[in-house]
TITORTI-684125 format. One record per residue (C-alpha): x, y, z; chain. Coordinates in nm, 2 decimals, decimal comma, always signed. Example, Ala and Ser with C-alpha at 12.3 -4.5 7.8 and 13.67 -1.06 7.14 Angstrom:
BEGIN
      x      y      z mol
  +1,23  -0,45  +0,78   A
  +1,37  -0,11  +0,71   A
This chain:
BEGIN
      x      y      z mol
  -2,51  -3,45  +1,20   A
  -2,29  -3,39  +0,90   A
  -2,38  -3,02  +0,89   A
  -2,26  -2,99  +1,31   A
  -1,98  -3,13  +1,25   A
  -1,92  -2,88  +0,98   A
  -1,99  -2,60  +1,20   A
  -1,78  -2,76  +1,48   A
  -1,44  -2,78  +1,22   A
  -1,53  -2,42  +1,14   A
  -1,57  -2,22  +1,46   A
  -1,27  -2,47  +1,59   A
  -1,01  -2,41  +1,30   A
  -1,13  -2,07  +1,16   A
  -0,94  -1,89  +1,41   A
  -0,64  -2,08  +1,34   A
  -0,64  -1,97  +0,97   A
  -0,70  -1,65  +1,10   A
  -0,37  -1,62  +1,32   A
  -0,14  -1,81  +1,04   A
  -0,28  -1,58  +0,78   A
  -0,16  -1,30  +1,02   A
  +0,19  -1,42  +1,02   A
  +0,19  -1,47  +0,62   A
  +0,11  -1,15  +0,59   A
  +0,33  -0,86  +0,66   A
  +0,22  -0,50  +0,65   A
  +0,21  -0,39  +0,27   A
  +0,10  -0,09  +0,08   A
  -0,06  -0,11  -0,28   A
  -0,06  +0,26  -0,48   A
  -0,20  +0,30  -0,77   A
  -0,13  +0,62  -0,99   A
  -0,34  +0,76  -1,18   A
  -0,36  +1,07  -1,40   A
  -0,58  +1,37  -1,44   A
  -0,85  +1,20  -1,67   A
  -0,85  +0,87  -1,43   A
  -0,61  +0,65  -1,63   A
  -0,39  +0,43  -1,47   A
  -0,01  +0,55  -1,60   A
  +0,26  +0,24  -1,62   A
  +0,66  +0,37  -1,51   A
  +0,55  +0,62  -1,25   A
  +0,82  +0,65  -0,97   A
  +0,71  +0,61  -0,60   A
  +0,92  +0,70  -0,33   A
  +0,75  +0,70  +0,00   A
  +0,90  +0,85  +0,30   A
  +0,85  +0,84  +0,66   A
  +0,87  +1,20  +0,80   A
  +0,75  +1,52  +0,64   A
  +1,12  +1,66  +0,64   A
  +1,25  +1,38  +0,51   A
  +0,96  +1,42  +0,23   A
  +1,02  +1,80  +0,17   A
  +1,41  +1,75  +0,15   A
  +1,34  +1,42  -0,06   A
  +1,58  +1,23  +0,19   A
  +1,58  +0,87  +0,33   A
  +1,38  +0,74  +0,11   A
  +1,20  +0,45  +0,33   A
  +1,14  +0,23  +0,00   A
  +1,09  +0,31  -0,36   A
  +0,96  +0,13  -0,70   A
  +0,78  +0,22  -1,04   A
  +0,40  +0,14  -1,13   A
  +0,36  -0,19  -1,36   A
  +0,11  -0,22  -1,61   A
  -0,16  -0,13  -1,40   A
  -0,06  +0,17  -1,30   A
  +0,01  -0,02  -0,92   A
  +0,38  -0,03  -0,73   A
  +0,36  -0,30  -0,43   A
  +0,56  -0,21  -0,10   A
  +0,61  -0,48  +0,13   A
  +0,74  -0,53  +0,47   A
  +0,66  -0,19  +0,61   A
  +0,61  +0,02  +0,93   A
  +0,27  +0,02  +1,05   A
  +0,26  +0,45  +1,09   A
  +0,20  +0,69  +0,79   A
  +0,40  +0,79  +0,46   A
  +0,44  +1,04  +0,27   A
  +0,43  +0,97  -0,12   A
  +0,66  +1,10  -0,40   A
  +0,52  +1,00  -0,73   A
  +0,67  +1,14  -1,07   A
  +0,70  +1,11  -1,46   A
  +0,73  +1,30  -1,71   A
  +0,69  +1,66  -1,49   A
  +0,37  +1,52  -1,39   A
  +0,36  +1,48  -1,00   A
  +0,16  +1,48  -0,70   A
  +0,29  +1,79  -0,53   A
  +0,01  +1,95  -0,35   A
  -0,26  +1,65  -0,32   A
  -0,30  +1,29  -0,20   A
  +0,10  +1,29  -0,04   A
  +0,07  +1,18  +0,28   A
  -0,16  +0,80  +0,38   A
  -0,35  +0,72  +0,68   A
  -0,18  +0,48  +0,96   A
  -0,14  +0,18  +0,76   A
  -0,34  -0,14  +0,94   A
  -0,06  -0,39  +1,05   A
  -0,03  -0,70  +0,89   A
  -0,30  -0,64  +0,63   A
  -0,22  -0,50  +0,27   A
  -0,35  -0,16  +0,28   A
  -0,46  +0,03  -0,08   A
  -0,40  +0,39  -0,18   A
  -0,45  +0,57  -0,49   A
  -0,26  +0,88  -0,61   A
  -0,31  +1,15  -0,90   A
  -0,05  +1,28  -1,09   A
  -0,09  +1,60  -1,28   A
């Protein structure tokens, strides 16, 4: 008895979690950086942008941060279409490779990594 009520609680509230998890959760990207040999690199600025002009003339900037510790910068709160990625230190970039992400999934917290070389 104990284990169908169980199973009752969980196929009656489990979409419920579901749903307010959904409104908890905004549309997010999480880029990591990482260099030529595979390292994370900590201090890397991340500019994303939302159109490939505004990329190649490196103008409105949709949102913008720098890697922590673990080599990851956290965007929150974002359009659920595709950006293109700026990422730069120290002359090291990743012009030519990896700029531009797939149609981010709305309302989950989508993950990217990047090389900089």
């Amino acid at each position: 008895m104990k284990k169908l009520l169980i199973l009752f609680a969980l196929v009656v509230f489990f979409p419920a979690f579901s749903t307010v998890m959904e409104q908890i959760i905004k549309t997010q990207i999480h880029i990591t950086v990482r260099n030529d040999l595979g390292n994370t690199v900590e201090g890397v600025s991340v500019k994303l942008f939302e159109t490939e002009k505004d990329y190649n003339d490196e103008t409105n900037v949709a949102a913008e941060g720098l890697t922590d510790a673990k080599g990851i910068v956290r965007f929150k709160e974002l359009k659920a279409i595709s950006y293109y990625i700026m990422a730069e230190k120290d002359g090291q970039n990743n012009f030519g490779g990896g700029e531009v992400t797939g149609k981010l999934e709305e309302k989950k917290i989508n993950k990217v990594t990047v090389v900089i070389q």
